[in-house]
Steps between C-alpha positions, in 0.01 A plus 500: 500500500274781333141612425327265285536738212730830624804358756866610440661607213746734288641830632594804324816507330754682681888521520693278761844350584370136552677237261213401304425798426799524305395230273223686333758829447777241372252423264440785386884616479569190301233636238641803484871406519426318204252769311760759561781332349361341187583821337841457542512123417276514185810792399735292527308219263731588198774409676370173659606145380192376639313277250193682451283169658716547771395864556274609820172751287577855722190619642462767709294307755429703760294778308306191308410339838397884648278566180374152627275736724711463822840550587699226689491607831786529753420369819778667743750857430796216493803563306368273216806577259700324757280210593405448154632126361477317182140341440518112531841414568832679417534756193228640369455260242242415239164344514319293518492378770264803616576680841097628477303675357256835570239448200632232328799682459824368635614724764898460363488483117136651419443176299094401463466184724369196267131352522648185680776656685489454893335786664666465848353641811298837511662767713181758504613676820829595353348628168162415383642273201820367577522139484825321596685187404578208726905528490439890530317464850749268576778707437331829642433352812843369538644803427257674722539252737885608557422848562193423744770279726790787459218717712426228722136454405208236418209523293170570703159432324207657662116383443250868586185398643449325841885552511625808482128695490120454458258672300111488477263655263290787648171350444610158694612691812274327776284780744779442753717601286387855387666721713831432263329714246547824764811372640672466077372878431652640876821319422563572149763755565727297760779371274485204807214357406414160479085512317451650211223588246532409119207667379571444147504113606162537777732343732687538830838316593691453857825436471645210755662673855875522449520458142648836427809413740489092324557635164761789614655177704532278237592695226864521642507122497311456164383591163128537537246377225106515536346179308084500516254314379304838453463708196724785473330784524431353890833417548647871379271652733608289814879545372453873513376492852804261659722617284443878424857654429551160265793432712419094606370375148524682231383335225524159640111496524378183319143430461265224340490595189916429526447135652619229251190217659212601592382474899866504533771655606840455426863610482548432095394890502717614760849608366698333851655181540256273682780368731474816662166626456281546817076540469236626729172386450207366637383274243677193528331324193648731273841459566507159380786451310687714786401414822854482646512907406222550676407671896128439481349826704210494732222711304404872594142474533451886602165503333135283498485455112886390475365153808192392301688366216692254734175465646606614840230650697657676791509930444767656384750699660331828401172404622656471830729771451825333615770408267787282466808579745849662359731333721294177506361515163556252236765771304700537782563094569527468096829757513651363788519180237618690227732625748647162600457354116699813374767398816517116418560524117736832520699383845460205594677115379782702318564482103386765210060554474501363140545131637201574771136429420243745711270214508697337701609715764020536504485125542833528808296780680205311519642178578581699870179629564358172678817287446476385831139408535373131470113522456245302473200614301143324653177366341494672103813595480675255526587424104851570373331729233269711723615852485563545839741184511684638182530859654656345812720303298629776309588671824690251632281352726523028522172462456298182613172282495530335852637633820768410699742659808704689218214720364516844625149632303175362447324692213094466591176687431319308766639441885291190533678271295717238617784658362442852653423358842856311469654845468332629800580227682847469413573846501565577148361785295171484392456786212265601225598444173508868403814509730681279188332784252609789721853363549487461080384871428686659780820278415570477873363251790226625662401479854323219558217637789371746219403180319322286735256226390144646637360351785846372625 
């Protein structure tokens, strides 16, 4: 997931052609659509058998909400004009009901929102005080939604540390670990670069092998969003370095001050349908209302401060000076997923991607993975809700509590029980139970020699 208090978070505003982007510059053309032609309409008042109760007070909005102290920023250099749409349902309307608001101020009629009006959901990454109604994320989702599936993409939500990088402060580099100081400063000029030196944060981060080819990958198949439980200042940083031309996420950075419950995470503040909204991340927990979205990712542990909070007491990677491998890495499995996920739902079964549900086509994929494994888990694991039972469930393994001819597996820490030695005996595999965890990060069956029970 992140840093305990700097992980992943907002990058710089920049333009784009990905569809959500649009949503933040049809915001902004609907303000000043209506701004520019109140002129005309409040000229025309004379002439107008409206009642005067019936009448719509012309403001001109947009220069009230830019004296706010910000303007409304447009995410992407899309033909706005064009995309623009009414606000909450056809015409342009009246209010209430409120599309949202940027300082209390509705974002369509400039009206003051009331002390005990709804405040809807704060989008902070889009523009530090807009805050939008229910039915307005509804219908800007499903109107994004459209467009998203016209270019044949999916929503990909990506968690920063121990997935796509790791950082350390400077003073908590271990002695092993030192030589990165010379190594940053000699490097500083390759453009290729994968450790780098934020002075004006005391830190150093790595980013993961093969994660400048991932997010190149991907973002032909998706619309990429960073979501961190870090602060933004952190995340910025870390979206500058992945992400330097502004080309993968614009401003789709969202960080923890953005996240509606806190500890979690969740898709409320991300402007996609969830039907077809994919997340990396390696926190599990926080996920919780949207597990089903979710590819949990084996963490990057590149250096010895980012083990000891998981209380893991092996050295890192950079105090042996290896690192993970690109064509065997973690990334590299994770896109040959997206690859197949982006396949199934575009592809495969026929009929139009607005009926299909991405979570779905997750659950189908893993379903294969062991679907023809029976296994039978030996002494401590043997409850239905151990995690290792559950994981091989959700792979599609038949799992059982007592052997028999049909069981292919026997899951087992120790060779010497009765149930290992009926493996051997029988000639059945006898395997570790990090060969269920590997298959489950990895998203493919793994050889079963490289798991071996010890001693057998």
């Amino acid at each position: 997931m992140s840093l305990a208090a700097a992980d992943d978070c907002s990058a710089p505003s920049s333009p784009s052609s990905a569809s959500s982007d649009d949503l933040a510059a049809l915001l902004e053309a609907e303000l000043r659509s209506k701004s520019s032609s109140s002129g005309d309409e409040d000229a025309g008042d004379e002439e107008d058998d409206e009642e005067p109760s019936e009448r719509v007070t012309k403001r001109p909005r947009i220069e009230e909400l830019e004296s706010l102290g910000e303007d409304v920023v447009p995410l992407s250099n899309a033909e706005a004009d064009e995309e623009a749409a009414p606000l909450s349902g056809g015409g342009w309307g009246f209010c209430p009901p409120h599309p949202g608001f940027i300082r209390d101020m509705c974002i369509r009629c400039g009206q003051v929102k009331e002390l005990d009006e709804a405040a809807g959901v704060a989008f902070g990454y889009i523009h530090k005080h807009l805050r939008l109604g229910h039915e307005e994320i509804a219908r800007l989702r499903g109107a994004d939604l459209k467009k998203l599936f016209s270019n044949r993409k999916l929503y990909l939500v990506l968690d920063l540390d121990h997935t796509l990088l790791n950082s350390t402060r400077i003073i908590d580099l271990s002695a092993e670990e030192g030589y990165l100081l010379g190594q940053a400063e000699t490097s500083k000029d390759n453009t290729d670069r994968s450790l780098f030196r934020l002075d004006s944060m005391h830190m150093l981060t790595k980013l993961r092998p093969f994660v400048r080819t991932f997010l190149k990958e991907v973002s032909v198949m998706f619309e990429l969003y960073i979501y961190t439980m870090g602060e933004q200042s952190y995340a910025l940083e870390m979206a500058k370095l992945l992400d330097p031309e502004g080309i993968y996420f614009s401003s789709r950075v969202i960080s923890q001050a953005d996240c509606t419950e806190r500890h979690k995470k969740g898709l409320d503040v991300v402007l996609g349908a969830e039907s077809a909204v994919v997340v990396l991340d390696d926190t599990e927990g926080v996920w919780a209302k949207h597990n089903d979205n979710l590819i949990l990712m084996e963490r990057y542990h590149y250096f010895a401060s980012s083990l000891r909070p998981f209380g893991i007491t092996r050295g890192s990677l950079a105090e042996a000076k290896m690192d993970e491998s690109e064509p065997e890495g973690i990334l590299f499995s994770i896109l040959e997923v997206l690859k197949q996920t982006h396949k199934m739902f575009f592809d495969e079964d026929g009929g139009a991607p607005s009926g299909k549900d991405v979570r779905q086509v997750l659950k189908s994929i893993r379903k294969r993975i062991l679907g023809d494994c029976r296994v039978a888990f030996s002494r401590n694991i043997m409850a239905e809700s151990h995690r290792f039972w559950r994981m091989a469930e959700q792979l599609g393994a038949t799992c059982y509590r007592d052997v028999d001819p049909s069981v292919t597996h026997v899951i087992a820490m120790d060779p010497s029980t009765e149930k290992a030695r009926w493996a051997l005996k029988h000639n059945k595999f006898l395997v570790h139970p990090r060969w269920v965890e590997a298959a489950n990060f990895l998203w493919k069956r793994q050889p079963e020699e490289s798991y071996r029970v010890q001693g057998h």
